[in-house]
N, C-alpha and C positions, 0 to 999 in steps of 0.2 A: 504493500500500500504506500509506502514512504517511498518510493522507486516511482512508482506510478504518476505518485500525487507531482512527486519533484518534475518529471518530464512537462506535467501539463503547466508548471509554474518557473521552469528553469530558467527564462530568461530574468524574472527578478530574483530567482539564487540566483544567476550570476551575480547581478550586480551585489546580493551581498558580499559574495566573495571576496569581489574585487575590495572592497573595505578593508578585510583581513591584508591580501595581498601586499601591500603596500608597506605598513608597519612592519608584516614580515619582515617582507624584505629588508628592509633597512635596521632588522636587529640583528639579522643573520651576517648579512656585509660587512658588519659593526663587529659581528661577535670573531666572523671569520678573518678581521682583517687583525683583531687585537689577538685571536690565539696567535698570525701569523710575526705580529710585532715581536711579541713574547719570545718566540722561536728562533728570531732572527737575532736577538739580541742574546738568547740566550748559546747559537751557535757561533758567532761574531763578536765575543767580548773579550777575548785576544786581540780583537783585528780592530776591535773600538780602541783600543788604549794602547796598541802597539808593542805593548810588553806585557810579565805576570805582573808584578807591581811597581810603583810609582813613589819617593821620598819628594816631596816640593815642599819646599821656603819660599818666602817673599824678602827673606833676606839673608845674605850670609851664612850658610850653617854654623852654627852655637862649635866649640871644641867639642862638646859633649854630642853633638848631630852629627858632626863629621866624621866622630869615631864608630858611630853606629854603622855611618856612612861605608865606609871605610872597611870595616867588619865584614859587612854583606858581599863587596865588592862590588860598585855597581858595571855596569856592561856599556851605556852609555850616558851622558848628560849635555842638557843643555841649559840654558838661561833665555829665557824672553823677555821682551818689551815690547808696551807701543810705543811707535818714536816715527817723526816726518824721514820722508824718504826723497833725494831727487832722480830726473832722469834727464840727465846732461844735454843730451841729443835734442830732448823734445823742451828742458828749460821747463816740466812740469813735474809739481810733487803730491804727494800722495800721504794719509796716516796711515800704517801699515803696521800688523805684528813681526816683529823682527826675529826670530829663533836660533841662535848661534848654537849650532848640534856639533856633537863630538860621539863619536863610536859610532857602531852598525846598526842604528833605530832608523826603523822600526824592525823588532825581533818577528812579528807576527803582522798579516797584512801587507801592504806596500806601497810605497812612496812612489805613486803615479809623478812620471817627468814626461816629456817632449825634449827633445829625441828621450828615450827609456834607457838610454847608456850613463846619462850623469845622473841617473838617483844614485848611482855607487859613485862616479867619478870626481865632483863637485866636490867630496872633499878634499883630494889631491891637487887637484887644478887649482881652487883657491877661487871657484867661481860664486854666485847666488842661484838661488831658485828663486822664480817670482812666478806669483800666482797668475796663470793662464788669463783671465779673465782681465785681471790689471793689465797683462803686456798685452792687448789688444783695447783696452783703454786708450792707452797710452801711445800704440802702434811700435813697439819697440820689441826687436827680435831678438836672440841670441846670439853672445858679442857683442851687443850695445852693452853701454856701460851703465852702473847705478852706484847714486853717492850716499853712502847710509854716515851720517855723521862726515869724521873726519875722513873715511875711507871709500874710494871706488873700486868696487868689482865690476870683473865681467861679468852680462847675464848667460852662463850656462845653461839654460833651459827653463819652460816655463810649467811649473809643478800644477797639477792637474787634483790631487787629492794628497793627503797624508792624515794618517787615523786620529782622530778623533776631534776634527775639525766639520764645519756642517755648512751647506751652501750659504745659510741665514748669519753662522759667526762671522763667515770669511766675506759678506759683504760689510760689516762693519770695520775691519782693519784684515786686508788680504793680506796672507800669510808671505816671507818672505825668508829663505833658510839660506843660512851661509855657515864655514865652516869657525866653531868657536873660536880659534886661535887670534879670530879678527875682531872679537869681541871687544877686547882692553882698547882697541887700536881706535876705535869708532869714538872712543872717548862721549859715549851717551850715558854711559851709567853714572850719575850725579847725584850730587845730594837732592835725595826727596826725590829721585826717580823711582815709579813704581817698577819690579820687574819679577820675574819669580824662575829660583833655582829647580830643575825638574833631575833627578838622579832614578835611571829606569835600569830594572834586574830582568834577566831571561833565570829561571830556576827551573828545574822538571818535574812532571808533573807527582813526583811523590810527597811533593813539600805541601806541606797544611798552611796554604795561603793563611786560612782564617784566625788559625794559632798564632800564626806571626804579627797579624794583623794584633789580637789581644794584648801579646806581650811585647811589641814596641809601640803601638801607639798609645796608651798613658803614657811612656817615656818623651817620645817627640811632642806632643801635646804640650807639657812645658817649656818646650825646646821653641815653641811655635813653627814647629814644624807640624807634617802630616803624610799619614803613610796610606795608600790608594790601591787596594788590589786589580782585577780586574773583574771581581767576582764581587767587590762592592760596587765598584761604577756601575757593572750591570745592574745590579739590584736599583742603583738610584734613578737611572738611566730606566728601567723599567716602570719603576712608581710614576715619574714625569709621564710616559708619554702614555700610562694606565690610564691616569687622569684623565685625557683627553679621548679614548675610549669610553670614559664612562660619561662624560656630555655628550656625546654622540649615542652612545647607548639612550640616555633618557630624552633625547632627541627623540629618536626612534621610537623608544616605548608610547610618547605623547602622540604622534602619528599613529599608533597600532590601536594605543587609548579611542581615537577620535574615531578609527574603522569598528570598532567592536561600539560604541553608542549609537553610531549608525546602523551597526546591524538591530541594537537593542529598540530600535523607533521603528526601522522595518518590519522586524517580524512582530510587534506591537501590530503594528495594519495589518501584517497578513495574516497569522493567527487571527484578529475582528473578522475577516473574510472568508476564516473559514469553521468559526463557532458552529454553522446552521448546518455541514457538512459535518462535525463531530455530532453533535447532536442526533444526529438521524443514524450516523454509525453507531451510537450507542443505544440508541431504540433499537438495532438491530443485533444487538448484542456485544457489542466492544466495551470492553471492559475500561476503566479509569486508565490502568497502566497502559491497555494496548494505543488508545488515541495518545496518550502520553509520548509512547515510544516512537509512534509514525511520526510525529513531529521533530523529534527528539534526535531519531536516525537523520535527518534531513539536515537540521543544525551541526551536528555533527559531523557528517560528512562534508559541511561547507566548511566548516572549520580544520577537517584533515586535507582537503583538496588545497582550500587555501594557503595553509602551515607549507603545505609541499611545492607549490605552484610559487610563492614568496621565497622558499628557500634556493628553487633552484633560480630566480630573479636575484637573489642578494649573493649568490655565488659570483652571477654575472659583473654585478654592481660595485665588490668587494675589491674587483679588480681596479679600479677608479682610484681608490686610496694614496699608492701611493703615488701617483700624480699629485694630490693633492697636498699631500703632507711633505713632498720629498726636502722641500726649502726646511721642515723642520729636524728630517731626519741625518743624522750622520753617519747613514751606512746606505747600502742598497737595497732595498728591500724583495726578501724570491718570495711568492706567493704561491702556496698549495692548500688545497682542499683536505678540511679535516670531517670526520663524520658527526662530533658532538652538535656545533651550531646548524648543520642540518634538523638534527634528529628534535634539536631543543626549539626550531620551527617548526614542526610539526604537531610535538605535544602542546606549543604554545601554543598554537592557532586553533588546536583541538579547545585547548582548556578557555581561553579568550572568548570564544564563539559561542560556546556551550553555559556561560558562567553567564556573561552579559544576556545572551537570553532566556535565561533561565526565569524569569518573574514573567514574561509575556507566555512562555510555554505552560508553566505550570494554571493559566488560564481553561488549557484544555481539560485540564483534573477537574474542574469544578463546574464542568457545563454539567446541566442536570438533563436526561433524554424528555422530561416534559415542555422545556422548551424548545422543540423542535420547531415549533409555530411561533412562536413571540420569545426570539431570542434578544436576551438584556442583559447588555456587556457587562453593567456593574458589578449584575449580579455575580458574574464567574471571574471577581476578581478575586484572587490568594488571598486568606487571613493576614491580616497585619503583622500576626508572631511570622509567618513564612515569611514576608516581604523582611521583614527586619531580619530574619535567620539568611537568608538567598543576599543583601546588602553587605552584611557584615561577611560572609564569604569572599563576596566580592574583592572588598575591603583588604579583608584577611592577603589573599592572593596577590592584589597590587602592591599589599610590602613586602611580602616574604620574595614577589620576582623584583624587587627593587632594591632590597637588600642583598640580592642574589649580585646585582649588577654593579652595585655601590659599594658592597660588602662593610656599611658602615649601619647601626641600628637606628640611630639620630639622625642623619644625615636622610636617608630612606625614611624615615616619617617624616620631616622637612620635606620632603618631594612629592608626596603623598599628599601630605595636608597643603599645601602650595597648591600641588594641583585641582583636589576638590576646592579647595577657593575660590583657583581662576574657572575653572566650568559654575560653580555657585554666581560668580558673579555675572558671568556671562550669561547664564538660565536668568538669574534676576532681572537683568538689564533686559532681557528679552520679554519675562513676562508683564517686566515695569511698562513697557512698548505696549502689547498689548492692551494690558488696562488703561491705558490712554486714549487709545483709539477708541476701544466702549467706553470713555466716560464722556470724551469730547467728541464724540463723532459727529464726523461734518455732514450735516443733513442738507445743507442748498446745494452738497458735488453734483456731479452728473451722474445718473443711474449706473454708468461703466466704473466711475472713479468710487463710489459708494462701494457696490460691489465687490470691488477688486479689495477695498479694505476689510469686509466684512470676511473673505476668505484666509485672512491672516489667522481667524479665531474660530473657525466653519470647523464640524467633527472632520477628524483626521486632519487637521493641519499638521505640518511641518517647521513650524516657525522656530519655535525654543531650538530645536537640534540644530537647522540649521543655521541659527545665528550663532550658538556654539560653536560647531564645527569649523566652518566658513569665518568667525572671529577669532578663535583662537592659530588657527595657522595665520591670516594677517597681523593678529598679535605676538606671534614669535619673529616673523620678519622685519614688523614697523620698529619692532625692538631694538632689532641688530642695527637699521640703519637710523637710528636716533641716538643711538649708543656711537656708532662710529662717531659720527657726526664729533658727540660730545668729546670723545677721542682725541680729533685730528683739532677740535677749536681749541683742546687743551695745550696739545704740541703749539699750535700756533701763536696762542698767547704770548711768545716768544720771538716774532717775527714781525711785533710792529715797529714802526720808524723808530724810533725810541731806543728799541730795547737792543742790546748786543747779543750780537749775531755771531760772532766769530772768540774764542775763547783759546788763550796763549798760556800753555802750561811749562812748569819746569825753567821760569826764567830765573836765574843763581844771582844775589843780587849786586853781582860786578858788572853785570848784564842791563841792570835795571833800567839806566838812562837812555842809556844805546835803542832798548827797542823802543822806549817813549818815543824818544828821537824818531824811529821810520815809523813808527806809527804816525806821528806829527808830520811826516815829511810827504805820508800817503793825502795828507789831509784828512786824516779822519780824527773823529772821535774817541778818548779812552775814554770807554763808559766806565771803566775799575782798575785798580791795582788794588789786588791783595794779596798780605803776607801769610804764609804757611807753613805751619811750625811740626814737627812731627815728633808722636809720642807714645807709649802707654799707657796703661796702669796699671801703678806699684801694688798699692793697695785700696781697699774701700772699707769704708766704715771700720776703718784699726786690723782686717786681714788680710794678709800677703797673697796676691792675687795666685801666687804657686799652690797656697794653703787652700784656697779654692777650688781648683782644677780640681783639687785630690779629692774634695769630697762629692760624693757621688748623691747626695740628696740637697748638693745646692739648687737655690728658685735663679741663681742669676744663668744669664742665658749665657753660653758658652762664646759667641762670638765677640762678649765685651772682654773678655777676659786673652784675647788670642789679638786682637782686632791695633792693628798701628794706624792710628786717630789721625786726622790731619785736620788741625785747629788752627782758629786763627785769630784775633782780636782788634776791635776798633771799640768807638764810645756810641754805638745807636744800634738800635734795630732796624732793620730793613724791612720792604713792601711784606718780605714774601714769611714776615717772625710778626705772633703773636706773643705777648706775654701772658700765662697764664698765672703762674702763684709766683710769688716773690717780687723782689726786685731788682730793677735794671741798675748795675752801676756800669759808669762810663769808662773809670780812669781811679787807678788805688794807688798808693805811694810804698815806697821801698821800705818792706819790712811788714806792712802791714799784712792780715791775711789776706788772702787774694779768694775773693768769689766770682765763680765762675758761672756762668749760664750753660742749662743744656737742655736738649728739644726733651718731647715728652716720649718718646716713643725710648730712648735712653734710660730715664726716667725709669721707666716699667723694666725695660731690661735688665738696667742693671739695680732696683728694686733700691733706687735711692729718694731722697725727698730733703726738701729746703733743712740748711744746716749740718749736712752729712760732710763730714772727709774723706777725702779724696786726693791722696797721694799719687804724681804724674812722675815718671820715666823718662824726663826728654834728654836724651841727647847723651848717658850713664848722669843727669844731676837730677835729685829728686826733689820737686816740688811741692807742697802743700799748699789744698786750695778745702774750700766749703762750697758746697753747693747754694749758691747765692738766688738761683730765679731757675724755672721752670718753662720755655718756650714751645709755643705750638708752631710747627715748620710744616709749609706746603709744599714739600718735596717732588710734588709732581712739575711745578712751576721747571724751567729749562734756565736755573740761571745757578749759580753756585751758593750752597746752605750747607751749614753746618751744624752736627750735631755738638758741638762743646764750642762757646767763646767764650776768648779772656777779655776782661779789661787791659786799656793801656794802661802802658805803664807796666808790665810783666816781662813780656817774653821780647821786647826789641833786640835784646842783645843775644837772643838762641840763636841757633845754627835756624836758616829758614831759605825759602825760595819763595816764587810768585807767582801769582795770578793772574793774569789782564785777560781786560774785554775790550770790546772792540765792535760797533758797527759796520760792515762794509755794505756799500746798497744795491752794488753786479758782481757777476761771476767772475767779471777780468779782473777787477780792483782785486778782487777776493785772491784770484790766483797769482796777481803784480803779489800782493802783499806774503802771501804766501811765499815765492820765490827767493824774495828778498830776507826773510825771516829765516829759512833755510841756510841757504847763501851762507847767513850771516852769524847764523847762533843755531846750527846744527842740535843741540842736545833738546832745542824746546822742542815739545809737541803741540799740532795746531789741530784744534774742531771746529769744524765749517757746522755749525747747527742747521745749516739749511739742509745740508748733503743729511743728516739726520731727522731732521725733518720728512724729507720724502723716504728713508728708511721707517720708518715710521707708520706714513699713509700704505707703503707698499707693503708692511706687514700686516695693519688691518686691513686691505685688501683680501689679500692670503687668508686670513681670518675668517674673514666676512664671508669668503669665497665657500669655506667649508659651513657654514654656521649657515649660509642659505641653500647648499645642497642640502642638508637636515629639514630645514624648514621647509623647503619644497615638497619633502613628502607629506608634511601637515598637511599644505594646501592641497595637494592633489587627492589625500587621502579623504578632506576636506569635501573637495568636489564631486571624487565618488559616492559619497555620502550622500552630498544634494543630488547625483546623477539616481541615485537608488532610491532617495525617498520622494522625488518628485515623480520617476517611472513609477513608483507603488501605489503614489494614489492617484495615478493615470487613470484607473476606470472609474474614482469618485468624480473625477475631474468628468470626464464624458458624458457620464450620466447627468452634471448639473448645467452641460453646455448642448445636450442635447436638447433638455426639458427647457434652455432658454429660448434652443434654435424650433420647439415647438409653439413655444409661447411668441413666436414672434422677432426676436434677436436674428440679428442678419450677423454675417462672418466678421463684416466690422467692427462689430461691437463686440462680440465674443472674443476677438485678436485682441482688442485696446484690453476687456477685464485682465485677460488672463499675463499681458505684457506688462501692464501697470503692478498685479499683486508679484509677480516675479521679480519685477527692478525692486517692489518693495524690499522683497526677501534678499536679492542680493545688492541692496545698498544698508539695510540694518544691520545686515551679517559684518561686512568689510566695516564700515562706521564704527560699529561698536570694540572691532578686534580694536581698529586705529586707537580710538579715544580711549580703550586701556591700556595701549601700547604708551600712548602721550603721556597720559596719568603714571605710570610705571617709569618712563624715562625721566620726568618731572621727579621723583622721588631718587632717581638717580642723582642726576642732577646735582642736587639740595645736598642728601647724606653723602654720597658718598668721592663723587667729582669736585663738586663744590664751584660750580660754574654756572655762568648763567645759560637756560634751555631754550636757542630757537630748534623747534622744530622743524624736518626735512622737508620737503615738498613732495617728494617723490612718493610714499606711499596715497599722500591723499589725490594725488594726479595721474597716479597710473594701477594699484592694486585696488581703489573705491571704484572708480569707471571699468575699471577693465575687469572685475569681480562679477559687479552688476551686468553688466554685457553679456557675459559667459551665464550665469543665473538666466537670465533674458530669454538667449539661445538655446537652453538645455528645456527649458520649461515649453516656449512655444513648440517645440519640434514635439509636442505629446500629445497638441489639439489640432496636427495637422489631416488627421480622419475624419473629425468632425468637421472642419473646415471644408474638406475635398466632396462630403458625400453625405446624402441626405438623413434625419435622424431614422428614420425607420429600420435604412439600409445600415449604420451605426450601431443601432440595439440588437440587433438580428447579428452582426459579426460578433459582437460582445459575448452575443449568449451565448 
């Protein structure tokens, strides 16, 4: 009978299906592209870090780091920095990572070159590598020469990858390796140069990575040093790009969500349609469970067809990925089929299908065979205890598969209760709609425009779901690009006339005047010079910052205790510093205590508060200061903030270096100055903000790119929904535009009702996603941007009209029978 009954009704199972479909797919893609991550990382975690482990310092190794050093023996090392680079030939320079390598690294993996003979050769020859992508920048081939500091090489070749670098790092400072011996000679390593010592071991494989790990890292931890296996990066290396799985997974689930309400408003009608057909089965003897089960079978099976039909679409789909990610990835990613996220499509779409219409089936239990003749839907609605038992299931099943995907307990009720909110709100905002239109109905419209409104709330409407449906995938999109938006205004805040654009690091201050001077001689602007004092800390609140490390139930965070501060001191606060508790002092005198300001975020880390001591490190002489004032820093701001200032009057006479900024208003000026800044003071490093800038828009791009492949399946999963529940009530529809075109309605007016209540449906639908999308980005905004919100154009100009259109078109195309042919001939096909 479930066989049967399905053939004569299969075209709208189809379309439930297709609801299922979609969500499938894009969890299965999801699921199949992270077990793929997972595998890749976990077969390539040699070939990510180029050796078994890793010792790096950001300065110096300690006597006591070097002998550890030293012990292990390592196989090779290097030292990086970023630092300006020129190119003689072309008179153009570059910020670039500089890597001065010594020995045969990388152990595992390989050091992609152009020609492929100087990844080994380069050291001998005395050449550089530079990153492919720059020497076509730049147009400069191998043989040309490059001036790194004091020194020019020849370019030997131009390096194509090297582990554990990523398309995304290497746009921000393209790597450039030469052999360390030319390190000393380049004369860039200066006071208050960042740069960091890497010493890398090849060991075999019977050595217990993780034991070693145990027992030297508390040891280098005091050292400020830190020891890196390959079996930790992966792990961390994993958690990172998990994450990004698991927004993509609940991407997906909120799409699978949006097909299973659509089935549950479908088979709502269809089940209504076939009460008077149960009914008379049961006057003929069909038991409760047997009408039960023909239904039952039927859902069921859409939901295993579907589950399989979505899985073998998100195989397809999965292959996409790493297109998409690959700017994030730092390996290549191989992709193969595994059997779980099939199989776990299949019981999903089973269980999905069967769960959400389980409250409209269990309708067939409660028809009675005496109403065979005057069947009354109320009647054969579920007890209330079921309704509440069959919800809370519901319920039940969207955490435990959300915490399946999240594998977090709180985080999965967050997503949960989020969600029913937003479908709450959005059902509200829909039924609020409703009761407006019956309270204010406009009685002087025209009989079509009447009409068309009263359908909004006519039995078996579709209006709640589909403004749901149809809202929340516009609400996941208006999201993304209201957000960007707020993103890219943030970065820009940075770029007005005003404000400095270009930022001069590492200037030593013998240097000082000299660059005043070419800055002054560009005509430009110094928007700043600041001094930069570099330090630690000794101790906090009376213990020895060593004394710390060691204890294993400290609340302070481990990074303030490792972490070399770069402070600096004037008398004011600036734009971008809030005062919260305390006070500002400007300027203290010799001898006095010295109070210091520090942001809040400090503050919490290192779990201090107005009046605390604060013993500083600079330079081997130890300072005493009290925590004097408390500031709130808008760190997003693009201009240079600091977590700890001194008053003057302290630190003039430290060892220090400088700051400047700088205005340029073109790219020539920008690169004249550039040139000349090189040329002439080799050790500084220059930031073009702007060239970050569009680093920046071109990552939320990337972003955006994937966050709206996600969204897309809302929508569309969206649109099957209203494709499925406007097809289902196709023959309420017929019946009430034949009985108009008996009473007199000509094809005209029957087109305009039925045109007008569908632009209704899909301009409420779009409208209300948007105005939640607004509201939501407005609360962005506010808490957590802290910007001010214009809104985009784009969604109210092209997803409100172009929503409505599609709504328009899907609806008319279902009265074009009635339209073509006459009603008698109409009722007679129907029957």
């Amino acid at each position: 009978m479930a066989w049967r009954d399905a053939k004569a009704s299969k075209v709208r199972l189809l379309l439930f299906m297709a609801s299922i479909i979609l969500g499938i797919g894009a969890v299965v893609a999801i699921q199949l592209f992270s077990t793929n991550l997972k595998d890749n990382i976990q077969r390539q975690s040699k070939s990510l870090m180029g050796a078994d482990f890793i010792i790096d310092s950001d300065q110096l190794p300690t006597e006591r780091t070097q002998a550890i050093i030293d012990s292990l023996a390592p196989d090779a090392f290097e030292v990086n920095f970023v630092s300006m680079i020129a190119f003689p030939k072309q008179g153009g320079t570059k910020l670039v990572k500089v890597r001065g390598l010594e020995g045969d690294f990388p152990f595992y993996g390989s050091l992609d070159t152009q020609p492929a003979a100087v990844a080994t050769s380069y050291q001998t020859t005395g050449g550089a590598l530079v990153d492919a992508t720059l020497m076509l920048q730049f147009d400069v081939k191998p043989g040309d020469s490059i001036k790194i500091g004091d020194v020019t090489l020849p370019i030997a070749g131009a390096l194509t990858s090297i582990p554990g670098s990523s398309a995304l790092s290497t746009s921000v400072a393209p790597p450039v390796v030469i052999p360390y011996r030319y390190i000393d000679a380049t004369n860039l390593i200066q006071f208050g140069s960042r740069k960091e010592y890497q010493y890398f071991f090849k060991v075999s494989d019977t050595v217990n990575l993780n034991r070693l790990e145990d027992q030297l890292e508390p040891t280098l931890d005091l050292e400020n040093a830190d020891l890196d296996t390959h079996t930790s990066t992966t792990r961390r290396l994993g958690r990172r790009y998990d994450n990004v799985g698991k927004f993509l997974n609940l991407a997906a689930f909120i799409a699978l969500l949006l097909g299973c309400i659509g089935i549950a408003s479908s088979v709502h009608i269809y089940i209504k349609e076939k009460l008077r057909a149960i009914a008379i089965l049961k006057c003929m003897g069909a038991t409760k469970l047997q009408s039960f089960l023909v239904f039952l079978i039927q859902i069921a099976g859409i939901g295993v067809l579907g589950g399989l039909s979505g899985s073998f679409i998100g195989v397809g789909i999965q292959q996409l990925f790493p297109y998409l990610l690959e700017e994030f990835l730092p390996f290549s990613l191989t992709i193969t089929i595994s059997a779980q996220p099939i199989i776990i499509g299949i019981v999903l779409g089973l269980c999905m299908a069967v769960l959400f219409a389980l409250l409209p089936l269990l309708r067939t239990w409660y028809i009675s065979p005496l109403e065979v003749l005057r069947v009354d839907e109320n009647q054969a609605t579920p007890p209330q205890k079921v309704q509440i038992v069959v919800y809370g299931t519901i319920v039940l099943f969207l955490f435990l598969f959300s915490f399946w995907l999240i594998g977090d307990a709180l985080y999965a009720l967050y997503f949960i209760g989020g969600t029913l909110v937003t479908f709450t709100v959005l059902a509200a905002v829909a039924i609020f709609f409703i009761s407006m239109v019956k309270r204010y109905f406009p009685k002087g419209w025209s009989f079509e425009a009447r009409q068309s409104l009263l359908n909004l709330f006519r039995p078996n409407n579709q209006t709640i779901v589909l403004v749901v449906a149809i809202g929340l995938g516009t609400f996941l999109i208006s999201t993304l690009y209201f957000t960007k938006d707020m993103l890219l205004a943030k970065a820009e805040m940075g770029q007005a006339d005003t404000s400095a654009n270009m930022i001069i690091l590492d200037v030593q201050p013998q240097q000082r005047d000299s660059v005043t001077n070419t800055i002054s001689t560009k005509k430009l602007p110094l928007a700043s010079s600041i001094p930069l004092v570099t330090m630690r800390m000794h101790s906090l609140n009376g213990r020895l910052v060593n004394d710390i490390r060691q204890d294993t139930t400290r609340a302070i965070r481990g990074w303030i205790l490792n972490h070399e501060f770069r402070t600096t001191y004037r008398d004011s606060l600036i734009p971008t510093e809030t005062l919260v508790v305390g006070t500002w002092t400007s300027q203290t005198n010799p001898g006095d205590v010295v109070p210091i300001s520090i942001s809040e975020n400090l503050a919490e880390d290192a779990k201090l508060k107005l009046g605390d001591p604060v013993v500083f490190n600079v330079q081997g002489v130890l300072l005493e200061t009290i925590v004097g004032s408390i500031r709130q820093v808008d760190w997003a701001q693009m201009q240079l903030n600091f977590s700890i200032v001194f008053p003057v009057g302290v630190l003039e006479k430290a060892p220090q270096f400088y700051v400047f900024s700088t205005y340029v208003p073109n790219e020539q000026e920008s690169a004249d100055l550039q040139q000349d800044l090189v040329a002439n003071f080799p050790n500084v490093t220059i930031i073009d903000l702007r060239q970050v800038f569009t680093l920046v828009e071109e990552i939320l791009d990337q972003v955006s790119w994937v966050i709206n492949f996600m969204a897309f399946f809302s929508i569309l999963t969206g649109l099957i929904v209203l494709i499925g529940s406007v097809r289902t009530s196709k023959y309420q529809r017929i019946k009430e535009s034949v009985l108009l075109r008996t009473l007199g309605a000509n094809n005209k007016q029957i087109l305009k009702i039925a045109a007008l209540e569908y632009i209704y449906l899909g301009f409420i639908g779009s409208l209300v996603g948007i105005v939640l999308a607004v509201l939501g980005s407005l609360c962005l905004a506010l808490f957590v941007f802290d910007v001010a919100f214009v809104p985009s154009y784009l969604p109210f100009v092209v997803f409100l009209p172009g929503i409505t259109i599609l709504v328009l078109l899907i609806g008319l195309s279902n009265i074009q029978t009635v339209l073509r042919s006459s009603p008698l001939e109409v009722l007679r096909k129907e029957a």
